[in-house]
RODO-2510 file (C-alpha; in nm, 4 decimals, decimal comma):
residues 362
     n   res          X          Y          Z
     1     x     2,8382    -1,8025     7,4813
     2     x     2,5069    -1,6433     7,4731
     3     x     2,4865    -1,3014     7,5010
     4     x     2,1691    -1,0536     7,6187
     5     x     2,0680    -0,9875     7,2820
     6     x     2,0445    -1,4149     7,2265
     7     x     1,8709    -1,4299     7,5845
     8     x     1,6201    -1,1719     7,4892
     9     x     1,5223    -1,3297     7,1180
    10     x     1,4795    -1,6896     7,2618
    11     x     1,2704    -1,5356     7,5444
    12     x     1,0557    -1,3733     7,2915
    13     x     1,0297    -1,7019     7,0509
    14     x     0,9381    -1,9116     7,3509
    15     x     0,7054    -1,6755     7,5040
    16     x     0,5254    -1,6235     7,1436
    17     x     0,5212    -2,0152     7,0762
    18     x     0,3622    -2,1050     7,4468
    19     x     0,1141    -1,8758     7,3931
    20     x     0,0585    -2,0120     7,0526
    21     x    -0,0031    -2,3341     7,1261
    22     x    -0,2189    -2,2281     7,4084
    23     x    -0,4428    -2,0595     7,2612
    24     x    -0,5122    -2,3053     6,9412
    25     x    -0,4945    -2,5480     7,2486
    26     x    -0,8350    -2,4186     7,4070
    27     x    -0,9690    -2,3476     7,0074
    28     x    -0,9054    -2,6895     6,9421
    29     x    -1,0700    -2,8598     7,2936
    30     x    -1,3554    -2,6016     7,2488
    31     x    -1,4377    -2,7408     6,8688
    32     x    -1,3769    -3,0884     6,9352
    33     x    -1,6054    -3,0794     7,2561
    34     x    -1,8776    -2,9061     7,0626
    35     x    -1,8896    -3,1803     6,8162
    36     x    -1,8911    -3,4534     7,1003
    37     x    -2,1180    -3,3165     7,3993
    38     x    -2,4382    -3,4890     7,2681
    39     x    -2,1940    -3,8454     7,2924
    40     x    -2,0722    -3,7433     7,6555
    41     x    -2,4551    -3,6829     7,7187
    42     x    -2,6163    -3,9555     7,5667
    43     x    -2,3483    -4,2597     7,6837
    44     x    -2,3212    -4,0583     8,0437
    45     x    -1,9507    -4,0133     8,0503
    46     x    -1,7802    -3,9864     8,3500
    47     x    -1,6215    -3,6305     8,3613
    48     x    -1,2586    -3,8003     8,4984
    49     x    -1,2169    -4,0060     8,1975
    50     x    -1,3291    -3,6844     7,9386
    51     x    -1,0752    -3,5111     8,1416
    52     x    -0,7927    -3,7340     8,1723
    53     x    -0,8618    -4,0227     7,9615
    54     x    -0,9288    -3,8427     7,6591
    55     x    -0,8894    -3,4050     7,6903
    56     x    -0,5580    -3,3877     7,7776
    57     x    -0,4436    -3,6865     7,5474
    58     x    -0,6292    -3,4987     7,2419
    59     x    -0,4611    -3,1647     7,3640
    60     x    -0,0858    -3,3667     7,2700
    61     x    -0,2173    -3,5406     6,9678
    62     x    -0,3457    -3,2318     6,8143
    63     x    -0,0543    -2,9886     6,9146
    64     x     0,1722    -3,2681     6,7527
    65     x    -0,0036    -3,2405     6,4404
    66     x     0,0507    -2,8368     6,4550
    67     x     0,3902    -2,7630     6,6199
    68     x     0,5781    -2,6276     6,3359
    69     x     0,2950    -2,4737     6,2261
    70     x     0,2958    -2,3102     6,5900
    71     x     0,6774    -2,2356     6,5281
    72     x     0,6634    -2,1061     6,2081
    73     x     0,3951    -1,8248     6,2826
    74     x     0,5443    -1,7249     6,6418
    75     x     0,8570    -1,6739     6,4823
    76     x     0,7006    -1,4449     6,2213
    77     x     0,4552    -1,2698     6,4238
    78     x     0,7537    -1,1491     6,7183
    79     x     0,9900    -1,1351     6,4695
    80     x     0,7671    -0,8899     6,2812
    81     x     0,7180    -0,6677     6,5399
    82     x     1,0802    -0,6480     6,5905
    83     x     1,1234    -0,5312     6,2590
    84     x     0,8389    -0,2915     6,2745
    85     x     0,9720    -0,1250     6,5926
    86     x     1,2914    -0,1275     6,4160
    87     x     1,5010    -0,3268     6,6375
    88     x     1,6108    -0,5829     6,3372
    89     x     1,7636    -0,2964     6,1589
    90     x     1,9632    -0,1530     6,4638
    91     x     2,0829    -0,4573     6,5798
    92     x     2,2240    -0,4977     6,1857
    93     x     2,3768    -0,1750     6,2309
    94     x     2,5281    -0,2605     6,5374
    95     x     2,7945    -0,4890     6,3095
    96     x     2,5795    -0,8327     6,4211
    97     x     2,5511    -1,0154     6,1071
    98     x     2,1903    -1,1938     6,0184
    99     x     2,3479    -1,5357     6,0247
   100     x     2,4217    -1,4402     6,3731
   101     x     2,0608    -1,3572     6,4603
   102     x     1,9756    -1,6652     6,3588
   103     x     2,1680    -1,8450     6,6175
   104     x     1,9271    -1,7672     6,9082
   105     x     1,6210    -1,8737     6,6777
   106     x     1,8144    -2,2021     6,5707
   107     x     1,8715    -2,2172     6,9535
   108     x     1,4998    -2,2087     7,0802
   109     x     1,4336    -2,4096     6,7609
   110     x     1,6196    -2,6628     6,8920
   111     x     1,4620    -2,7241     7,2075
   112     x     1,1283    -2,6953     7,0849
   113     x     1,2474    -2,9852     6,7849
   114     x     1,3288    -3,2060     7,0915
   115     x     1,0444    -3,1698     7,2972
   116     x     0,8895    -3,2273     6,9549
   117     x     1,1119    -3,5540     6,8938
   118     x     1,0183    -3,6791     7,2273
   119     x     0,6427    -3,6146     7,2071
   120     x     0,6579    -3,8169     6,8383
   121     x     0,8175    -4,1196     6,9354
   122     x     0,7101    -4,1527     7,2986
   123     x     0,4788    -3,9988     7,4533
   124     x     0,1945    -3,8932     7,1865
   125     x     0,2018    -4,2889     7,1102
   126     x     0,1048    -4,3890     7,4734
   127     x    -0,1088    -4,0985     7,5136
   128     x    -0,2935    -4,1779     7,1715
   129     x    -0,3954    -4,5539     7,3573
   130     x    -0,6246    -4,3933     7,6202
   131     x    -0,7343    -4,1766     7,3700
   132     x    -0,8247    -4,3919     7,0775
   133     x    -0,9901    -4,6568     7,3309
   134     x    -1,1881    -4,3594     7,4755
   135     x    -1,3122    -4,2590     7,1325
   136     x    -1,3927    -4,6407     7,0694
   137     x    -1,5604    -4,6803     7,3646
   138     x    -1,7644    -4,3928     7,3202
   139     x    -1,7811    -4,2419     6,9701
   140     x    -1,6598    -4,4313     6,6891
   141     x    -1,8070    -4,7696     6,8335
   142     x    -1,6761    -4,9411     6,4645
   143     x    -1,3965    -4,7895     6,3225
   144     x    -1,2153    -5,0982     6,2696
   145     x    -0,9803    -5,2123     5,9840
   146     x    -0,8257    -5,5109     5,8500
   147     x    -0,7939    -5,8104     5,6307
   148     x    -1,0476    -6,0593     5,7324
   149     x    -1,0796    -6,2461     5,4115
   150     x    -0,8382    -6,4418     5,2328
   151     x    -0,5593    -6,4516     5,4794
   152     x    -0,1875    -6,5839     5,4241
   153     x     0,0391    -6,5319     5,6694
   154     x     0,3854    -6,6752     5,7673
   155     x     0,4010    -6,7427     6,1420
   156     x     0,7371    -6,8779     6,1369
   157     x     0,9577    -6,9235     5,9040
   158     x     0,8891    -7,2697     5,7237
   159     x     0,5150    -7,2735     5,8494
   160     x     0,2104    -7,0538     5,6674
   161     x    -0,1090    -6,9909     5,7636
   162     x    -0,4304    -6,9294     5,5937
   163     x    -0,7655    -6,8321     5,6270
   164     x    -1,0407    -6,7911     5,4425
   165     x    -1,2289    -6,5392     5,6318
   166     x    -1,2501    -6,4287     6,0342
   167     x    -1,5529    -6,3754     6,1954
   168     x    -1,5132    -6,0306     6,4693
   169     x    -1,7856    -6,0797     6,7180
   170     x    -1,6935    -6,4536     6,8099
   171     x    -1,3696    -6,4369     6,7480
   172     x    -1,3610    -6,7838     6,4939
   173     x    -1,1574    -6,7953     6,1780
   174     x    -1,3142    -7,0295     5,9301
   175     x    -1,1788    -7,2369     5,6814
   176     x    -0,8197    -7,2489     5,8577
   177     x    -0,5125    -7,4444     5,7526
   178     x    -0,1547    -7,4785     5,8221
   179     x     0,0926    -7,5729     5,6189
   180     x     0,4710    -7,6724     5,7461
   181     x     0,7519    -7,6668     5,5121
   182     x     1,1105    -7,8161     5,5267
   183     x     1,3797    -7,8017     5,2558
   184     x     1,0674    -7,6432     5,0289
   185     x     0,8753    -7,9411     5,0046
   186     x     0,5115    -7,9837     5,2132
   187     x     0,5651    -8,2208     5,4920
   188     x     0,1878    -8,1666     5,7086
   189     x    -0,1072    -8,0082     5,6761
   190     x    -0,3811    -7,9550     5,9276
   191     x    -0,6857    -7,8297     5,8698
   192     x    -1,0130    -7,7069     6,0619
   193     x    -1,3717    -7,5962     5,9651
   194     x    -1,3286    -7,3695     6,2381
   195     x    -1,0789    -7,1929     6,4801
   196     x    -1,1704    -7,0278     6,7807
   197     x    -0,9638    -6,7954     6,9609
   198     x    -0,9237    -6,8932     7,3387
   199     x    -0,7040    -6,6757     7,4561
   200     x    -0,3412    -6,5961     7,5517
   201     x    -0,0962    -6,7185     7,4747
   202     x    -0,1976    -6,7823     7,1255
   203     x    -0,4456    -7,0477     7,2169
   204     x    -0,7188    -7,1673     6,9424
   205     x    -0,9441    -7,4217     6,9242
   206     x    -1,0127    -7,6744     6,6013
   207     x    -1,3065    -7,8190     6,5238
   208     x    -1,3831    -8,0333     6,2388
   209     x    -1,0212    -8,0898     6,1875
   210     x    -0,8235    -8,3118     5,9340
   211     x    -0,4187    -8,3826     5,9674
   212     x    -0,2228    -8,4523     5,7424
   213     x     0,1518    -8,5937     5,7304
   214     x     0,4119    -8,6706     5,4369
   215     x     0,6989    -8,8581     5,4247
   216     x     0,8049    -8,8760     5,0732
   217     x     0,5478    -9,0918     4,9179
   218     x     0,4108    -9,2083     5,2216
   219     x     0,1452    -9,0130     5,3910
   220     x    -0,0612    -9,0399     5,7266
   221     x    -0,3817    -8,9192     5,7701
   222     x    -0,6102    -8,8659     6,0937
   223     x    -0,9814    -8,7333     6,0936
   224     x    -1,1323    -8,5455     6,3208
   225     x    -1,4781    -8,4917     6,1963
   226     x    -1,6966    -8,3968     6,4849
   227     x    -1,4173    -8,3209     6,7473
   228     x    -1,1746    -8,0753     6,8333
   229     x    -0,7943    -8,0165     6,9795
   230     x    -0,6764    -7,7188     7,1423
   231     x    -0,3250    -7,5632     6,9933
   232     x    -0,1162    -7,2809     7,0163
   233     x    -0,0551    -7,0863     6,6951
   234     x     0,1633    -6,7604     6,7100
   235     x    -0,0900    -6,5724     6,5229
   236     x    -0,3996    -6,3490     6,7660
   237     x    -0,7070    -6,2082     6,6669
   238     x    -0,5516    -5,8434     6,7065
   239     x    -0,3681    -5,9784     6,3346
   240     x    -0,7175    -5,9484     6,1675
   241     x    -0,9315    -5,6408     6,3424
   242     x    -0,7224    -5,3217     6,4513
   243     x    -0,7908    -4,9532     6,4357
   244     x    -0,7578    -4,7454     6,1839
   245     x    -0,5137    -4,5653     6,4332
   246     x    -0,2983    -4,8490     6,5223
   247     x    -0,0265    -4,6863     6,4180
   248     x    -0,0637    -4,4320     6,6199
   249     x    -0,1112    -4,6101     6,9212
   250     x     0,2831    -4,7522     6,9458
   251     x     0,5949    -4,5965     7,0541
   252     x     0,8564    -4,6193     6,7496
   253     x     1,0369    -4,9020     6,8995
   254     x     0,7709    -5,1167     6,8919
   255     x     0,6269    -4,9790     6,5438
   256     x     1,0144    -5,0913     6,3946
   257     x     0,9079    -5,4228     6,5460
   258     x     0,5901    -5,4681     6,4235
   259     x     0,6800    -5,3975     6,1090
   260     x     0,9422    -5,6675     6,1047
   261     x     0,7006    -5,9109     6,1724
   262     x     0,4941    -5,8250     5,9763
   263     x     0,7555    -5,8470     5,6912
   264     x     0,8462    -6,1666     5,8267
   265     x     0,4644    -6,3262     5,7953
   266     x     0,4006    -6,1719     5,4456
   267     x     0,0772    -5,9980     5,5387
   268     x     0,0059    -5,6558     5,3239
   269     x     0,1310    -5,3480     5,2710
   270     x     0,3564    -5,1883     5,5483
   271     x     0,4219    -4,9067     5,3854
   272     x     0,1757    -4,6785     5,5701
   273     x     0,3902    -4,8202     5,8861
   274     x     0,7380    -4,7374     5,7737
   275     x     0,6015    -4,3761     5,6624
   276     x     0,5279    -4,3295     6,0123
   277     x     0,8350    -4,4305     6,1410
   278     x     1,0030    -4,2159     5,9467
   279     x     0,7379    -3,8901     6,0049
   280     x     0,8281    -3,8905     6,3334
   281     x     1,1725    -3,7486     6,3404
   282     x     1,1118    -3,5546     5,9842
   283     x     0,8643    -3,3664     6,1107
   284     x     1,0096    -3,2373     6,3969
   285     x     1,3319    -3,0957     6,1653
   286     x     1,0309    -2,8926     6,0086
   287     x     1,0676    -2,6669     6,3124
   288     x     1,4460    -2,5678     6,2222
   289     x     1,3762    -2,5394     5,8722
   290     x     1,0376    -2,3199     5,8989
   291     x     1,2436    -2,1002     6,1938
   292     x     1,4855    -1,9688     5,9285
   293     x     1,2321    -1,9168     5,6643
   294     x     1,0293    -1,7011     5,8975
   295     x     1,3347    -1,5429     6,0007
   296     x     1,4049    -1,4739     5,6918
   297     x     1,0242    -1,3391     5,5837
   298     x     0,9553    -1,1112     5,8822
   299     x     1,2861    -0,9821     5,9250
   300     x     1,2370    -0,7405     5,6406
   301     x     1,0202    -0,3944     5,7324
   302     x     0,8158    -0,3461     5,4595
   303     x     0,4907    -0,1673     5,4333
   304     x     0,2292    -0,4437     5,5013
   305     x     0,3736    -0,4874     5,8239
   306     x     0,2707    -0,7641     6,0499
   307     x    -0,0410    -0,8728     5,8514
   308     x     0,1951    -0,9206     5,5113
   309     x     0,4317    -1,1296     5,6863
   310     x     0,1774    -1,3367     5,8804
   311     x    -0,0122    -1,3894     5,5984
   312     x     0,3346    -1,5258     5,3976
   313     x     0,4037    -1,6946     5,7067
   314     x     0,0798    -1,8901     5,6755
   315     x     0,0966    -1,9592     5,3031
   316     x     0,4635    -2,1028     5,3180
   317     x     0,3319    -2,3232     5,6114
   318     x     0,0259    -2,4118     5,3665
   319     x     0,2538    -2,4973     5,1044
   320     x     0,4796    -2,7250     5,3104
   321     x     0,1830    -2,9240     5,4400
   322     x    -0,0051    -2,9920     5,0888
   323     x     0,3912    -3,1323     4,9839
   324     x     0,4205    -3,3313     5,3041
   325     x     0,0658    -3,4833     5,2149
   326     x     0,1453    -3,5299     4,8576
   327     x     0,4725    -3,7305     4,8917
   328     x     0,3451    -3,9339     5,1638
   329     x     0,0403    -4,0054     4,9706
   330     x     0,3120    -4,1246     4,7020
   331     x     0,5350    -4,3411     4,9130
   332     x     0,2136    -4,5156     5,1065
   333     x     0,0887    -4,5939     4,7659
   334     x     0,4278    -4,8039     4,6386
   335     x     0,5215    -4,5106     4,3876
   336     x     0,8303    -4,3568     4,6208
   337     x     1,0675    -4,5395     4,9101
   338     x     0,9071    -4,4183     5,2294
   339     x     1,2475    -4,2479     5,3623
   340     x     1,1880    -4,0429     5,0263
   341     x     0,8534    -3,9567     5,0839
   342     x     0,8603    -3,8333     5,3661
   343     x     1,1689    -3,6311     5,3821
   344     x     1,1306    -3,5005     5,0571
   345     x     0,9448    -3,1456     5,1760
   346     x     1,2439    -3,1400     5,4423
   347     x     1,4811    -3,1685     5,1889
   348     x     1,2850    -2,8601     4,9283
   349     x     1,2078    -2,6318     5,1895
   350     x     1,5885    -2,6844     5,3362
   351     x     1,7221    -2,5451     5,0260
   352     x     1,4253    -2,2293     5,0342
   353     x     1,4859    -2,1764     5,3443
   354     x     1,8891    -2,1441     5,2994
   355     x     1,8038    -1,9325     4,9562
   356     x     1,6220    -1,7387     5,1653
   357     x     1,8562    -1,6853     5,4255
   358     x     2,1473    -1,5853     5,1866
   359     x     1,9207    -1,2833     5,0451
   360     x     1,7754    -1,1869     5,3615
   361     x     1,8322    -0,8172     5,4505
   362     x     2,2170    -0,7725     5,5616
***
């Protein structure tokens, strides 16, 4: 059961991390808004979609980005004053254990590592699409990215695709060809000059198209120099041109999907993908492990005060993010599994933070 004194501390954490993230909140809209103004101005954006489209999408994005940053120095900064005002040391001398003050914290913590959880996998995703297409729309007109040249690509299981290069502003893939296997051995081939993307479901036109079909040592050919057929192929020009925040733009379950298929087909590095998937429940852990470890820093009265344990508070939360950066860069690049990557910082600043605990002030 909690008691007053676990009541009053989760109050306090709360309270402090609220007003945290509210006032970075308004810091944040205020910078970002004075680097875009002369965009709003000069493309005449409608003050709805600023507001709702894009303002209060950026305010989750960014706050996602920060929370245990946010957690880390609200639990320092009321925990400081605590200890200034010398109400860690009489509630010590009361006979209540520090592991037992950290239940409260652990408690708040908790909630705010769910909201966190939820925001990651859910909701920052489908905010992130009205955002992003804002921005597009807007801002970054081309900010683009993917692999137009040289394509090979699995659409099913025994049949590949490839193309030489895809053209963006007409939608056309040129130099296309299909290839169907069975039992490992090439049994038809089609080919086109050009494909042209008609539209759902995974229509394309050929033009200039030759077909080819084996059967053993017998083969049947058909030209269609000069003419076209319409076909479905399970392959859409989102495969070739996507944001550079794609990513960021699905809700985990379909991320775990994409990424299947795209293991399926063969095409590139999905890496960056699977790092994502897995920064979105590491990072909210961060919370837990940066509450004790503030805990554990501002508990302490020591002459700096405040500004010494702030300024601790703000270096161990530098420190954690340069790791996080580094070992992601790692496991993105090949050199590290991404599950290692990216709980790797977790796993460090777990064992500083119990270290830290254990010599806390009794």
């Amino acid at each position: 059961m909690l008691k007053k004194l676990d009541a009053y501390i989760i109050k306090k954490y709360l309270g402090t991390f609220f007003f945290t993230v509210l006032i970075f909140t308004l810091i944040a809209i205020i910078i970002d808004l004075s680097e875009k103004i002369e965009d709003y101005v000069d493309e005449s954006v409608p003050l709805n979609e600023i507001l709702f489209d894009y303002t209060v999408n950026f305010m989750l994005y960014i706050n996602g980005l920060l929370l245990p940053l946010y957690a880390l120095i609200s639990v320092v900064f009321f925990t400081s004053r605590m200890a200034y005002n010398s109400e860690i040391i009489s509630i010590l001398n009361a006979g209540v254990s520090f592991r037992r003050i950290l239940l409260p914290y652990l408690v708040a913590g908790g909630f705010i590592t769910c909201l966190h959880l939820l925001g990651n996998h859910i909701f920052i995703p489908k905010g992130n699409v009205n955002r992003v297409e804002f921005e597009h729309k807007y801002i970054w007109k081309r900010n683009d990215k993917g692999k137009k040249k040289d394509v090979h690509a699995f659409i099913s299981p025994d049949t590949k695709v490839y193309i030489r290069s895809y053209r963006e502003r007409d939608s056309v893939a040129l130099n296309f060809r299909i290839e169907k296997f069975e039992n490992n051995e090439l049994i038809a081939v089609l080919k086109a000059k050009e494909a042209m993307w008609q539209g759902p479901p995974n229509k394309w036109r050929l033009s200039d198209y030759e077909r080819r079909s084996f059967d053993g040592m017998d083969e049947v050919f058909e030209n269609g120099n000069g003419s076209f057929i319409d076909t479905a192929i399970n392959i859409t020009p989102a495969d070739f041109v996507r944001y550079l925040e794609h990513k960021d733009m699905m809700e985990t379950g379909k991320l775990i999907e994409f990424v299947q298929i795209e293991k399926e087909r063969g095409v590139g590095n999905t890496k960056i993908y699977e790092v994502e998937i897995h920064r979105r429940t590491a990072e909210p852990i961060t919370i837990l492990i940066l509450t004790v470890i503030g805990v554990s820093i501002a508990a302490r009265k020591v002459r700096g005060g405040m500004g010494l344990h702030l300024a601790l508070g703000v270096a161990v939360g530098a420190i954690y993010i340069f790791l996080s950066k580094f070992s992601t860069t790692f496991a993105i690049n090949e050199s590290l599994p991404a599950v290692l990557g990216v709980w790797i910082p977790n796993v460090i600043f777990g064992m500083v933070a119990i270290i830290m605990a254990i010599k806390a002030q009794k």
